[in-house]
C-alpha atoms as one frame of an Amber mdcrd trajectory, in Angstrom:
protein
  75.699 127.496  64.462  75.304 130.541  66.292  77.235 131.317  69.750  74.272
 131.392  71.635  73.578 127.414  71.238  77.487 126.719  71.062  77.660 128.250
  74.641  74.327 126.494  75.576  76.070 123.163  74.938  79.358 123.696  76.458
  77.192 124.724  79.558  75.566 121.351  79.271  78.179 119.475  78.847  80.057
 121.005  81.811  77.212 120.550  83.589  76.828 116.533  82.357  80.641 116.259
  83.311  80.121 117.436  87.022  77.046 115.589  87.687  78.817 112.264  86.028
  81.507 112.978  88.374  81.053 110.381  91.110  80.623 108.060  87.985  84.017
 108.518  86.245  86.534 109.082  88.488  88.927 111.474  89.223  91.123 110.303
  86.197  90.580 109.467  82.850  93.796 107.065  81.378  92.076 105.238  78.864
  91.885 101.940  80.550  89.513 101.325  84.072  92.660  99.173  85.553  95.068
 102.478  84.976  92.192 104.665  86.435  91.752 102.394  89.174  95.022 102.565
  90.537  95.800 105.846  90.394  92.230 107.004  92.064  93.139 104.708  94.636
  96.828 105.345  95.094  95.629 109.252  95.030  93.381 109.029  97.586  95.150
 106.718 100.011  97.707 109.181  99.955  96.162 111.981 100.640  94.681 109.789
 103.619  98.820 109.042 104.415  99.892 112.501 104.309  96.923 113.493 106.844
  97.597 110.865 109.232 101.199 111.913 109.589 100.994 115.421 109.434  98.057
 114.913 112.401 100.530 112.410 114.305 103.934 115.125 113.801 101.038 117.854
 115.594 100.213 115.028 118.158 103.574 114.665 118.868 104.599 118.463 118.902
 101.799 119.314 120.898 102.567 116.477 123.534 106.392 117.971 123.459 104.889
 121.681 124.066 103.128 120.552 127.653 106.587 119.724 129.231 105.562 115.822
 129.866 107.820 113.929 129.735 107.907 109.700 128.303 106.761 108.842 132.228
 103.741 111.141 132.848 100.889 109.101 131.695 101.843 108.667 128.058 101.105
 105.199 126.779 104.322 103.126 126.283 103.665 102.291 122.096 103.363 106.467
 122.291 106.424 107.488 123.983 108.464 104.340 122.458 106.814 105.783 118.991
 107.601 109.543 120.101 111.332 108.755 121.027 111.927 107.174 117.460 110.095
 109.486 115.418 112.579 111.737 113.521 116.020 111.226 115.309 117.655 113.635
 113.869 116.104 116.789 114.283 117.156 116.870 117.858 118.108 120.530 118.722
 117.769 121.352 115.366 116.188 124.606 113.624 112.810 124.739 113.008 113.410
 124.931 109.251 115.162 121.409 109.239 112.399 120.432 111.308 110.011 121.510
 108.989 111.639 119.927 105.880 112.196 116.396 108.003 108.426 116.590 108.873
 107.515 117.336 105.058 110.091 113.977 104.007 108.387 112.062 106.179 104.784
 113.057 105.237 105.755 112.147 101.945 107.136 108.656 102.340 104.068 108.084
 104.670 101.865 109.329 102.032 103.686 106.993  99.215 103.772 104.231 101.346
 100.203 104.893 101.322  99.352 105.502  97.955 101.288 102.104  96.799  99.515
  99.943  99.176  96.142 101.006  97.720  96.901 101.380  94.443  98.632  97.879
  94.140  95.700  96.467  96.225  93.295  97.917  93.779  94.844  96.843  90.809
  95.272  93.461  91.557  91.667  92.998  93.314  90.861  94.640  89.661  93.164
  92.141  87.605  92.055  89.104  89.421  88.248  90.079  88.836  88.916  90.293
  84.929  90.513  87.415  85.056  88.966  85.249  87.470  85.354  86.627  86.186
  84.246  86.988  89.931  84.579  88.985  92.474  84.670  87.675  95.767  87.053
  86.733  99.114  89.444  84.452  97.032  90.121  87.883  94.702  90.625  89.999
  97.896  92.174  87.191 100.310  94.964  87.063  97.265  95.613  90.382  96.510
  95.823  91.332 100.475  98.473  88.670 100.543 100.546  90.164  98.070  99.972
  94.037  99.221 101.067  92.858 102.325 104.251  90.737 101.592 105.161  93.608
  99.531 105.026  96.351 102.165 107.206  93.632 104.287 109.476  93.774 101.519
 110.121  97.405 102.038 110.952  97.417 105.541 114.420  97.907 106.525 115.993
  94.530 107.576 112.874  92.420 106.875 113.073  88.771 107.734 110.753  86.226
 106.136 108.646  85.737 109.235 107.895  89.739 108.760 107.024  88.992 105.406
 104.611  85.925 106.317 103.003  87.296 108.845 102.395  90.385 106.614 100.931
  88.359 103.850  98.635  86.626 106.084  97.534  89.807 107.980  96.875  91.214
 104.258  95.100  88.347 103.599  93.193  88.728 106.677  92.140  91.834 106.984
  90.934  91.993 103.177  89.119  89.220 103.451  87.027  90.218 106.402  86.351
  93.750 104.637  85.080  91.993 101.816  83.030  89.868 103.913  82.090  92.261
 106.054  80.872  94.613 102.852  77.682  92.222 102.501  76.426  92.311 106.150
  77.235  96.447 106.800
C-alpha cells in the first residue's frame, strides 16, 4: 500500500469520525449505559460549574455597587447572598478565589450526579422495562431526587419525600411535555 492511499484513508476516517460525532457521543466505554452516564454527568456539570461561577459574579458584582441586603434586592437573593460562602469574610482574595473554585466544584458534582444517575436509570429501566415512557422517567426522577435529599446536611424524611415526588414530577412532565414541544 503506498502512503498516498494510507493517508487518503486516515483522512477519511477522521473525517467519518467528526461527521459521526453527534451520533456517538462524547465517550466511547464499551457499553451505551456507561456512555450514557458519563455524557450526561459531563455535561450537567459543565452546566453546574457555569451556573455557579455566573451566580459567585452575580453576587460579587452586587457587593461592588455598595447596596446593601435592603436596597431593592429580592429577599431569596440577599437571604441567598448572606449564606453564600461564610467564611471568606475579610479574607484575601486568594482564599476567596480557592472557596469560589470548592464551591464550583461541589456545584458542578452535585450536578453531574444528578444527571448521570437520572440517565442511567431512565436507561436501565428502558432495557428492562422494554419501553420508554412516563412510568420509566416518573421512577427514575423519584429516585434522583430522594437521593439528592439524601445528601443534604440534616435531611429529614419529609425533605426526602417531597424530593422524590418533585423528581417524580418534574420528569414526568418533561417527558410528557417532549411529545407536544
Amino acid at each position: 500500500m503506498n502512503l498516498n492511499t494510507s493517508s487518503n484513508l486516515e483522512t477519511r476516517s477522521l473525517l467519518d469520525e467528526l461527521c459521526n460525532f453527534h451520533k456517538k457521543g462524547l465517550f466511547d466505554l464499551g457499553h451505551p449505559l456507561l456512555n450514557r452516564i458519563l455524557e450526561t454527568f459531563v455535561k450537567a456539570a459543565g452546566i453546574g460549574a457555569v451556573q455557579a461561577v455566573s451566580r459567585e459574579a452575580y453576587f460579587t458584582a452586587i457587593e461592588g455597587t455598595g447596596t446593601d441586603n435592603s436596597g431593592g434586592l429580592p429577599p431569596e437573593i440577599s437571604s441567598a447572598k448572606k449564606n453564600r460562602l461564610p467564611s471568606l469574610k475579610g479574607e484575601t482574595n486568594n482564599k476567596s478565589l480557592e472557596a469560589m473554585v470548592k464551591n464550583t466544584g461541589k456545584e458542578s458534582l452535585q450536578w453531574g450526579v444528578a444527571a448521570g444517575l437520572y440517565a442511567g436509570l431512565t436507561y436501565g429501566l428502558k432495557e428492562a422495562r422494554g419501553a420508554h415512557d412516563w412510568k420509566n422517567s416518573a421512577v427514575a426522577g423519584a429516585i434522583t431526587g430522594a437521593t439528592l435529599a439524601l445528601t443534604l446536611e440534616d435531611s429529614t424524611h419529609e425533605q426526602i419525600v417531597q424530593c422524590a415526588i418533585t423528581g417524580a414530577a418534574i420528569s414526568t412532565a418533561a417527558n410528557l411535555l417532549t411529545g407536544i414541544f
